[in-house]
N, C-alpha and C positions, 0 to 999 in steps of 0.2 A: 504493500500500500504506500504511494508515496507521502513522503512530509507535507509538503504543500501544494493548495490547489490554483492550477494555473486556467486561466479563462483567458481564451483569445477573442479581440474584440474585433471582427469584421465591419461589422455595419457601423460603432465609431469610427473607423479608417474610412469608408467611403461618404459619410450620411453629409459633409462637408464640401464632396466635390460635386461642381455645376455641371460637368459634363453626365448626363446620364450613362452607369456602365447597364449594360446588357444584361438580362438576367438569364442568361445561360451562362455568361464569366463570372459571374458572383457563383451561379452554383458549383463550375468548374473549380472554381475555389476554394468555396465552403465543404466542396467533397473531398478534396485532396488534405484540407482543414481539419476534417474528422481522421482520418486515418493516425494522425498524432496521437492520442492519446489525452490530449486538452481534456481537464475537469469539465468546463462549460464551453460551448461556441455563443456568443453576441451575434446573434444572424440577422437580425433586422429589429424592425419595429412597426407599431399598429399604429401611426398618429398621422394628424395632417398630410394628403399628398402636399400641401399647399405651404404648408411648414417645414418637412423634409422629401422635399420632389426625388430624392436618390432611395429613397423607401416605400414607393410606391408599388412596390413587386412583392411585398415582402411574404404574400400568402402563393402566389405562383413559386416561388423561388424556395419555400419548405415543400411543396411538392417535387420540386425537384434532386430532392436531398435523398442520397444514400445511404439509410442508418442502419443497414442490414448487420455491421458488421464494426461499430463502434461503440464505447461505453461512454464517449463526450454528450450530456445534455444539453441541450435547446434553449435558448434563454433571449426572450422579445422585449423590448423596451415598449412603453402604454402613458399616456400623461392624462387619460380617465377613466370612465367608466365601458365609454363605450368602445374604446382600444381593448379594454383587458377583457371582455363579453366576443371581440374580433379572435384573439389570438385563445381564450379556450376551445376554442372549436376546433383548436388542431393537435389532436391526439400526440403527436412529434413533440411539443413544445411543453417542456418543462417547468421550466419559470418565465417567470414575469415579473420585470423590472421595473421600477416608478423612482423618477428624478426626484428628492424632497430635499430642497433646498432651505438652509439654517439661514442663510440669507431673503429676508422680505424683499428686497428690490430685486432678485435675480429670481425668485421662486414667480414672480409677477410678468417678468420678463420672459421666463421659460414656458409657464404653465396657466401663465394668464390668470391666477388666482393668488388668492392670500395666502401664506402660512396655516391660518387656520382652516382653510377652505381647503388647502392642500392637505390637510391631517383626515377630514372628513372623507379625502376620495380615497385616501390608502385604507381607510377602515372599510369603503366599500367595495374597495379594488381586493381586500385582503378578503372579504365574504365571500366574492364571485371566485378566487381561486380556491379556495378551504371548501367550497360547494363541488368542484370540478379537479380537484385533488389535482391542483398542481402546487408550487412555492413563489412566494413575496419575497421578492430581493428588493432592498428598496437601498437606491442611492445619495446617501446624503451628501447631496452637493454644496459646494461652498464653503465645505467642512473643514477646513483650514484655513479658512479667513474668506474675504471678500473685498473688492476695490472701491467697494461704495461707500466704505463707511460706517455700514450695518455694524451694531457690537457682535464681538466673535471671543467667548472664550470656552474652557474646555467645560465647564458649567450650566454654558448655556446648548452644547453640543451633546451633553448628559442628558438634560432635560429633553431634549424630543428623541432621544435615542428611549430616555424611557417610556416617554409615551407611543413611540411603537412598539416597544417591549411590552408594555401591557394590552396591545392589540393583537399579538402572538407573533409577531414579526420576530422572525431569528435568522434573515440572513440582510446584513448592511453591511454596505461598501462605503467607506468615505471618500469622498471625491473630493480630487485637488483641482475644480473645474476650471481655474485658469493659471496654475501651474505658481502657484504663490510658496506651496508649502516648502519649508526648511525641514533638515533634519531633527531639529527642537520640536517644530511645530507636530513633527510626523510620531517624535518620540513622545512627546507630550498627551499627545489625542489615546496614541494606542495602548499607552501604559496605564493611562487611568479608566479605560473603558474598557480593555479584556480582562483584568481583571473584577471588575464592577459587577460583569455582563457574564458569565463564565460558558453561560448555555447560547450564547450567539456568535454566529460565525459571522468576525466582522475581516473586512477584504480593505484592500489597498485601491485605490483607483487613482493612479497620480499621476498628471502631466510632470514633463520633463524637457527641461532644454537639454544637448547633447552630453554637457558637460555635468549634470547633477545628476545624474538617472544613477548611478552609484550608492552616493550618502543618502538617498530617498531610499530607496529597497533596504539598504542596509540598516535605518533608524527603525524601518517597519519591521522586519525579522526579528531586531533583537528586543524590540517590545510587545513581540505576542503576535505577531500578525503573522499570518499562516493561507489566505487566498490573496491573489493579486491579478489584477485585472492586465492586461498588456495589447500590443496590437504590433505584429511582424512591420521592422524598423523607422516604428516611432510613426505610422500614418497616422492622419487625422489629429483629432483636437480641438478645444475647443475656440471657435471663429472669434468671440468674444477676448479670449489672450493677446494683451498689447504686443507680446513678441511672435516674432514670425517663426521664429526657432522654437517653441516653445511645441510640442508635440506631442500625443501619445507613449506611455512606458513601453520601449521594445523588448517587445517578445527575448528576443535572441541575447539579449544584454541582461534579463532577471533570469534567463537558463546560464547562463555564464557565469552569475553571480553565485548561483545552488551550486552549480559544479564545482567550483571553486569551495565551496563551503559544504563539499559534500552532502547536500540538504536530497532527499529523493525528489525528484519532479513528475515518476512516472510516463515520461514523454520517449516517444520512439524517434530518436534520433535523424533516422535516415528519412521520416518522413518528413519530418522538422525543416531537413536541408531542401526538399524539395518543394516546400512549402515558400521559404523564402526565394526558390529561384521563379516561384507561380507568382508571388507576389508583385513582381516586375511585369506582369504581362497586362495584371489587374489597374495599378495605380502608378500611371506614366505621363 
Protein backbone atom coordinates (compact mmCIF):
# COMPACT_ATOMS: atom_id res chain seq x y z
CA UNK A 1 0.00 0.00 0.00
CA UNK A 2 1.65 3.19 -0.69
CA UNK A 3 2.52 6.12 2.00
CA UNK A 4 0.89 8.76 0.03
CA UNK A 5 -1.80 9.45 -2.14
CA UNK A 6 -1.00 11.20 -5.20
CA UNK A 7 -4.06 12.77 -7.42
CA UNK A 8 -3.22 13.83 -10.98
CA UNK A 9 -5.17 16.94 -11.99
CA UNK A 10 -6.01 16.97 -15.76
CA UNK A 11 -8.87 19.02 -16.05
CA UNK A 12 -6.94 21.99 -13.65
CA UNK A 13 -4.12 21.66 -16.55
CA UNK A 14 -6.58 22.27 -19.22
CA UNK A 15 -9.84 24.10 -17.75
CA UNK A 16 -7.53 27.47 -18.25
CA UNK A 17 -6.62 27.18 -21.91
CA UNK A 18 -8.91 29.06 -24.61
CA UNK A 19 -8.15 26.85 -27.40
CA UNK A 20 -10.76 24.02 -27.12
CA UNK A 21 -8.74 20.52 -26.83
CA UNK A 22 -10.66 17.74 -28.49
CA UNK A 23 -12.26 15.31 -26.44
CA UNK A 24 -10.94 12.32 -27.82
CA UNK A 25 -7.12 13.84 -26.68
CA UNK A 26 -8.31 14.50 -23.37
CA UNK A 27 -9.50 10.97 -23.40
CA UNK A 28 -6.40 9.66 -25.05
CA UNK A 29 -4.87 11.05 -22.14
CA UNK A 30 -6.93 10.40 -19.30
CA UNK A 31 -6.54 6.74 -20.56
CA UNK A 32 -2.92 6.59 -20.65
CA UNK A 33 -3.46 8.73 -17.06
CA UNK A 34 -5.08 5.64 -15.56
CA UNK A 35 -2.63 3.12 -16.39
CA UNK A 36 -0.32 4.88 -13.57
CA UNK A 37 -1.48 3.86 -10.67
CA UNK A 38 -2.71 7.64 -9.52
CA UNK A 39 -4.84 7.52 -6.07
CA UNK A 40 -7.52 9.89 -7.97
CA UNK A 41 -7.71 11.31 -11.75
CA UNK A 42 -9.39 15.28 -11.66
CA UNK A 43 -11.06 14.42 -15.02
CA UNK A 44 -13.33 17.27 -15.44
CA UNK A 45 -16.06 19.11 -14.14
CA UNK A 46 -20.01 19.77 -14.07
CA UNK A 47 -20.34 23.78 -14.10
CA UNK A 48 -20.92 26.53 -16.57
CA UNK A 49 -20.16 25.65 -20.22
CA UNK A 50 -20.01 29.53 -20.20
CA UNK A 51 -17.76 29.77 -17.15
CA UNK A 52 -15.30 26.93 -18.09
CA UNK A 53 -15.90 26.55 -22.09
CA UNK A 54 -12.63 23.60 -21.99
CA UNK A 55 -15.23 21.48 -19.68
CA UNK A 56 -17.96 21.23 -21.71
CA UNK A 57 -17.26 17.57 -22.68
CA UNK A 58 -16.98 16.44 -19.52
CA UNK A 59 -19.85 13.72 -19.60
CA UNK A 60 -18.93 12.50 -23.21
CA UNK A 61 -15.31 12.37 -22.27
CA UNK A 62 -16.03 9.65 -18.99
CA UNK A 63 -17.70 7.79 -21.54
CA UNK A 64 -14.89 7.51 -23.18
CA UNK A 65 -12.67 6.23 -20.32
CA UNK A 66 -11.19 2.83 -19.99
CA UNK A 67 -11.60 1.74 -16.30
CA UNK A 68 -11.56 -1.97 -17.03
CA UNK A 69 -8.28 -2.28 -15.64
CA UNK A 70 -7.23 0.52 -13.04
CA UNK A 71 -7.62 1.08 -9.28
CA UNK A 72 -7.37 5.33 -9.88
CA UNK A 73 -10.87 6.92 -8.84
CA UNK A 74 -12.88 9.58 -10.74
CA UNK A 75 -13.15 12.64 -9.19
CA UNK A 76 -15.57 15.90 -10.87
CA UNK A 77 -15.39 19.23 -9.67
CA UNK A 78 -19.44 20.80 -9.07
CA UNK A 79 -19.95 24.62 -7.60
CA UNK A 80 -23.87 23.54 -6.96
CA UNK A 81 -26.54 21.71 -6.79
CA UNK A 82 -27.21 21.04 -9.98
CA UNK A 83 -23.44 20.17 -11.06
CA UNK A 84 -23.31 17.53 -8.21
CA UNK A 85 -27.24 15.97 -9.34
CA UNK A 86 -25.16 16.02 -13.30
CA UNK A 87 -22.18 14.17 -12.24
CA UNK A 88 -24.10 11.22 -9.80
CA UNK A 89 -25.48 9.86 -12.62
CA UNK A 90 -22.25 8.57 -13.62
CA UNK A 91 -21.72 5.26 -12.17
CA UNK A 92 -17.56 5.88 -13.20
CA UNK A 93 -17.37 8.89 -10.80
CA UNK A 94 -16.27 8.77 -7.41
CA UNK A 95 -16.06 11.84 -5.82
CA UNK A 96 -17.01 15.16 -6.19
CA UNK A 97 -15.28 18.03 -5.48
CA UNK A 98 -16.69 21.65 -4.29
CA UNK A 99 -14.40 24.82 -4.31
CA UNK A 100 -15.04 26.41 -0.51
CA UNK A 101 -13.28 29.22 -0.21
CA UNK A 102 -12.20 30.92 3.55
CA UNK A 103 -11.85 33.91 1.49
CA UNK A 104 -15.51 36.01 1.08
CA UNK A 105 -14.28 38.01 -1.81
CA UNK A 106 -12.84 35.13 -3.84
CA UNK A 107 -15.71 32.41 -2.78
CA UNK A 108 -18.17 35.58 -4.47
CA UNK A 109 -15.95 35.75 -7.33
CA UNK A 110 -15.69 31.90 -7.96
CA UNK A 111 -19.08 30.79 -6.95
CA UNK A 112 -21.18 33.69 -7.14
CA UNK A 113 -22.21 33.38 -3.48
CA UNK A 114 -21.42 34.06 0.03
CA UNK A 115 -19.59 32.01 2.41
CA UNK A 116 -22.59 31.30 4.07
CA UNK A 117 -24.51 30.41 1.08
CA UNK A 118 -21.55 28.58 0.11
CA UNK A 119 -21.80 26.31 3.46
CA UNK A 120 -25.49 25.64 2.78
CA UNK A 121 -24.76 24.09 -0.89
CA UNK A 122 -21.88 21.73 0.60
CA UNK A 123 -24.41 20.52 3.09
CA UNK A 124 -26.68 19.81 0.05
CA UNK A 125 -24.18 18.84 -2.26
CA UNK A 126 -22.96 16.55 0.76
CA UNK A 127 -26.85 14.92 0.91
CA UNK A 128 -27.01 14.23 -2.94
CA UNK A 129 -23.65 12.30 -2.72
CA UNK A 130 -24.40 10.28 0.99
CA UNK A 131 -27.88 9.48 -1.04
CA UNK A 132 -25.87 8.10 -4.38
CA UNK A 133 -22.94 6.65 -2.28
CA UNK A 134 -20.39 8.53 -3.79
CA UNK A 135 -17.58 11.05 -1.55
CA UNK A 136 -17.23 15.12 -0.79
CA UNK A 137 -13.98 16.29 -1.39
CA UNK A 138 -14.37 19.79 -0.63
CA UNK A 139 -11.58 22.38 -1.54
CA UNK A 140 -10.76 24.90 0.74
CA UNK A 141 -9.46 27.58 -1.36
CA UNK A 142 -7.68 30.54 -0.20
CA UNK A 143 -6.58 28.53 2.47
CA UNK A 144 -3.25 30.10 2.87
CA UNK A 145 -4.14 33.53 2.60
CA UNK A 146 -5.62 35.75 0.15
CA UNK A 147 -4.62 39.09 -1.97
CA UNK A 148 -7.67 40.88 -0.98
CA UNK A 149 -7.28 41.56 2.24
CA UNK A 150 -9.90 39.08 3.75
CA UNK A 151 -8.44 38.19 7.54
CA UNK A 152 -6.73 34.75 7.17
CA UNK A 153 -5.41 32.98 10.12
CA UNK A 154 -5.02 29.21 11.16
CA UNK A 155 -8.31 29.92 13.43
CA UNK A 156 -10.34 31.01 11.34
CA UNK A 157 -9.38 28.08 8.67
CA UNK A 158 -10.22 25.65 11.88
CA UNK A 159 -13.59 27.10 12.16
CA UNK A 160 -15.09 26.05 8.75
CA UNK A 161 -12.93 23.17 8.57
CA UNK A 162 -15.18 22.27 11.59
CA UNK A 163 -18.05 23.05 10.36
CA UNK A 164 -17.65 20.78 7.59
CA UNK A 165 -16.40 18.38 9.86
CA UNK A 166 -19.67 18.28 11.47
CA UNK A 167 -21.51 17.92 8.09
CA UNK A 168 -19.46 14.47 7.76
CA UNK A 169 -17.01 15.81 5.22
CA UNK A 170 -13.78 13.97 5.80
CA UNK A 171 -11.81 14.57 2.71
CA UNK A 172 -10.37 18.53 2.36
CA UNK A 173 -7.80 19.67 0.38
CA UNK A 174 -6.21 23.16 1.17
CA UNK A 175 -5.60 25.16 -1.62
CA UNK A 176 -2.98 27.47 -2.22
CA UNK A 177 -5.26 29.11 -5.15
CA UNK A 178 -2.87 31.75 -6.05
CA UNK A 179 0.37 30.39 -5.18
CA UNK A 180 0.92 32.64 -1.95
CA UNK A 181 1.65 29.80 0.55
CA UNK A 182 5.36 29.73 2.28
CA UNK A 183 6.76 26.80 3.87
CA UNK A 184 5.50 28.58 7.44
CA UNK A 185 2.34 29.08 6.18
CA UNK A 186 2.08 25.28 4.76
CA UNK A 187 3.61 24.01 8.19
CA UNK A 188 1.49 26.04 10.19
CA UNK A 189 -2.01 25.01 8.45
CA UNK A 190 -1.12 21.23 8.52
CA UNK A 191 0.33 20.81 11.98
CA UNK A 192 -2.59 22.31 13.78
CA UNK A 193 -5.32 20.76 11.75
CA UNK A 194 -4.09 16.99 11.28
CA UNK A 195 -3.68 16.68 14.28
CA UNK A 196 -7.18 18.55 15.55
CA UNK A 197 -8.90 16.51 12.73
CA UNK A 198 -7.30 12.97 13.08
CA UNK A 199 -10.22 11.01 11.01
CA UNK A 200 -9.95 13.48 7.93
CA UNK A 201 -7.89 13.02 5.01
CA UNK A 202 -6.61 16.56 4.53
CA UNK A 203 -4.54 16.91 0.90
CA UNK A 204 -2.13 19.50 -0.38
CA UNK A 205 -3.32 21.58 -3.33
CA UNK A 206 -0.50 24.03 -3.89
CA UNK A 207 0.45 26.23 -6.74
CA UNK A 208 4.03 26.73 -7.23
CA UNK A 209 6.47 28.88 -9.08
CA UNK A 210 9.45 26.73 -10.47
CA UNK A 211 11.73 27.60 -7.81
CA UNK A 212 9.54 26.77 -4.53
CA UNK A 213 7.73 23.40 -5.57
CA UNK A 214 10.45 21.82 -3.08
CA UNK A 215 10.12 23.69 0.45
CA UNK A 216 6.14 23.52 -0.25
CA UNK A 217 5.94 19.48 -0.51
CA UNK A 218 8.48 19.31 1.99
CA UNK A 219 6.63 21.62 4.81
CA UNK A 220 3.43 19.41 3.88
CA UNK A 221 5.08 15.89 4.53
CA UNK A 222 6.77 16.75 7.43
CA UNK A 223 3.46 18.11 9.18
CA UNK A 224 1.18 15.37 8.51
CA UNK A 225 0.17 15.64 5.15
CA UNK A 226 -0.19 12.55 3.26
CA UNK A 227 -2.55 13.33 -0.28
CA UNK A 228 -1.39 15.86 -2.62
CA UNK A 229 -2.87 17.14 -5.56
CA UNK A 230 -0.33 17.77 -8.67
CA UNK A 231 -0.71 18.08 -12.57
CA UNK A 232 2.31 16.54 -15.07
CA UNK A 233 4.85 19.67 -15.34
CA UNK A 234 3.30 22.28 -13.48
CA UNK A 235 0.01 22.93 -16.37
CA UNK A 236 -2.45 25.09 -15.50
CA UNK A 237 -3.25 27.22 -12.47
CA UNK A 238 -4.99 29.57 -11.40
CA UNK A 239 -5.69 32.64 -14.14
CA UNK A 240 -6.28 34.87 -11.13
CA UNK A 241 -2.12 34.49 -9.87
CA UNK A 242 -0.38 37.91 -10.42
CA UNK A 243 2.68 35.74 -11.72
CA UNK A 244 2.80 34.08 -14.89
CA UNK A 245 5.27 31.45 -13.52
CA UNK A 246 3.28 30.62 -10.89
CA UNK A 247 1.63 27.13 -11.97
CA UNK A 248 0.28 23.91 -10.84
CA UNK A 249 2.48 21.38 -8.32
CA UNK A 250 4.31 18.92 -10.95
CA UNK A 251 3.49 15.75 -10.86
CA UNK A 252 7.08 14.40 -11.62
CA UNK A 253 8.99 16.94 -9.08
CA UNK A 254 6.50 15.50 -5.63
CA UNK A 255 7.47 11.77 -7.27
CA UNK A 256 11.08 12.92 -7.02
CA UNK A 257 10.79 14.24 -3.88
CA UNK A 258 9.02 10.58 -2.32
CA UNK A 259 11.87 8.90 -4.10
CA UNK A 260 14.20 10.72 -2.62
CA UNK A 261 12.67 10.39 0.77
CA UNK A 262 11.89 6.95 0.07
CA UNK A 263 8.18 7.66 0.86
CA UNK A 264 5.84 4.67 -1.39
CA UNK A 265 3.80 6.42 -4.08
CA UNK A 266 2.53 3.26 -5.42
CA UNK A 267 2.96 4.63 -9.11
CA UNK A 268 4.08 2.41 -12.03
CA UNK A 269 6.87 4.17 -13.21
CA UNK A 270 7.06 3.20 -16.81
CA UNK A 271 3.79 4.45 -17.20
CA UNK A 272 4.41 7.65 -15.50
CA UNK A 273 7.27 8.35 -18.38
CA UNK A 274 4.81 7.86 -21.00
CA UNK A 275 2.41 9.87 -19.49
CA UNK A 276 4.78 12.93 -19.40
CA UNK A 277 5.88 12.33 -23.12
CA UNK A 278 1.60 12.29 -23.94
CA UNK A 279 1.47 15.32 -22.05
CA UNK A 280 3.34 17.35 -24.83
CA UNK A 281 0.95 16.24 -27.46
CA UNK A 282 -2.18 17.54 -25.19
CA UNK A 283 -0.87 21.08 -23.89
CA UNK A 284 1.34 22.97 -26.75
Amino acid sequence: MSAVKIIECPRDAMQGIKVFIPTEDKARYANQLLKVGFDTIDVGSFVSPKAIPQMKDTAELIQLLELQNTDSKLLTIVANTRGAYQAVEFEEIDYLGFPFSISETFQIRNTNATIEKSLQRVADIQSITIKNKKKLVVYISMGFGNPYGDEWSVEIAEKWVSDLYAMGVRIMNLSDTIGVSTPESISYLFSNLVPSFPDVDFGAHLHTTPDKWKEKIHAAYESGCLRYDGAIKGYGGCPMAKDELTGNMPTEKMISYFDEKDVQTGLNMEEFHKSLSASSSVFH
